[in-house]
C-alpha positions in Angstrom: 44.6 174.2 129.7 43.6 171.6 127.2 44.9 172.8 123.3 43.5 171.9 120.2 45.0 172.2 116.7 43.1 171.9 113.4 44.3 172.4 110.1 41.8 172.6 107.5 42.7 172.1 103.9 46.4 171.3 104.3 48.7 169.3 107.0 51.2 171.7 109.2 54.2 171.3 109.6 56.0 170.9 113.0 57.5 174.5 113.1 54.2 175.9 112.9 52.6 173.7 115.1 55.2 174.4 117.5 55.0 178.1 117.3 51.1 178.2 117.6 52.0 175.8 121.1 54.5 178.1 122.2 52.8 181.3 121.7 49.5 179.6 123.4 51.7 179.3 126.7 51.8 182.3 127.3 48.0 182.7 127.7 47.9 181.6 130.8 49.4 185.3 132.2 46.1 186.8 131.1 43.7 184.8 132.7 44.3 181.6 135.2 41.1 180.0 134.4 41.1 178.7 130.8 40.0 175.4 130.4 40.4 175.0 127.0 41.8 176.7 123.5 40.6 175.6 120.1 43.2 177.0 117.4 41.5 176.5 113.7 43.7 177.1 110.6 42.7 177.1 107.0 43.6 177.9 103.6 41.1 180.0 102.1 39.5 180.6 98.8 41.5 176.9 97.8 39.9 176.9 94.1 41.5 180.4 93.3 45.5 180.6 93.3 45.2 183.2 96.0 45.1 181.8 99.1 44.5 183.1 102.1 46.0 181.9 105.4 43.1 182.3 107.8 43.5 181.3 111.6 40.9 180.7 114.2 41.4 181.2 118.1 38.4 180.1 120.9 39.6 180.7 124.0 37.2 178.7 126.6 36.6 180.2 130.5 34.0 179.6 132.8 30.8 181.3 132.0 32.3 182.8 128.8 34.1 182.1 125.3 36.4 184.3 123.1 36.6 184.0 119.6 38.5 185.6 117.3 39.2 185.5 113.3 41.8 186.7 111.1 43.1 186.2 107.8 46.4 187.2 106.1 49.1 185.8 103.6 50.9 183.8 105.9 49.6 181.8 109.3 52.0 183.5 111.3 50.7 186.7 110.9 47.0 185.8 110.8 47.6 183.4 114.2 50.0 186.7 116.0 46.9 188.8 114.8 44.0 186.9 116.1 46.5 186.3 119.5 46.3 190.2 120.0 42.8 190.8 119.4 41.5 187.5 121.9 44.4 188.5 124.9 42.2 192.2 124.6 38.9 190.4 125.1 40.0 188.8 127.8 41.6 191.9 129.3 38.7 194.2 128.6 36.4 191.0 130.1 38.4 190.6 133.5 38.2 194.5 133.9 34.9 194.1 133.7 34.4 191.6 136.1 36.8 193.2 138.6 34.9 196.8 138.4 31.6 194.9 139.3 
């Protein structure tokens, strides 16, 4: 499984890098055959003072991509958030395939 990070609008620091890694590991229980996750995050609405932490998750399998976007007021919680909802596409997806 080949990861890529990408901060948008600010530089990460190594403890959030590290948790976005760690929780990414544990993907691979949900579906054996992801080739590759793409893990966005970005500060939103920059010219305001509000910002909003806004994370990104494509999760790449054969014949099919998950995406899934989510926005809170910290990455942690926008990154556990959009983690959920993409390990219940790909749930709901290999029920799918396994009924057919």
């Amino acid at each position: 499984m080949n990861v890529n990070i990408q901060t948008h609008h600010f530089d990460a620091d190594a403890n959030l890098l590290s948790y976005v890694q760690k929780k990414l590991s544990k993907l691979t229980q949900f579906h054996d055959r992801i080739t590759k996750v793409d893990v966005y995050l970005k500060l939103d609405n920059v010219v305001h003072t509000i910002k909003d932490k806004v994370a990104e998750i494509k999760v790449h399998i054969p014949r099919h991509d998950f995406f899934v976007k989510q926005s809170s007021k910290s990455f942690e919680e926008s990154f556990d958030t959009a983690m959920n909802s993409v390990i219940t596409q790909i749930k709901r997806k290999k029920e799918k395939f396994a009924a057919v």
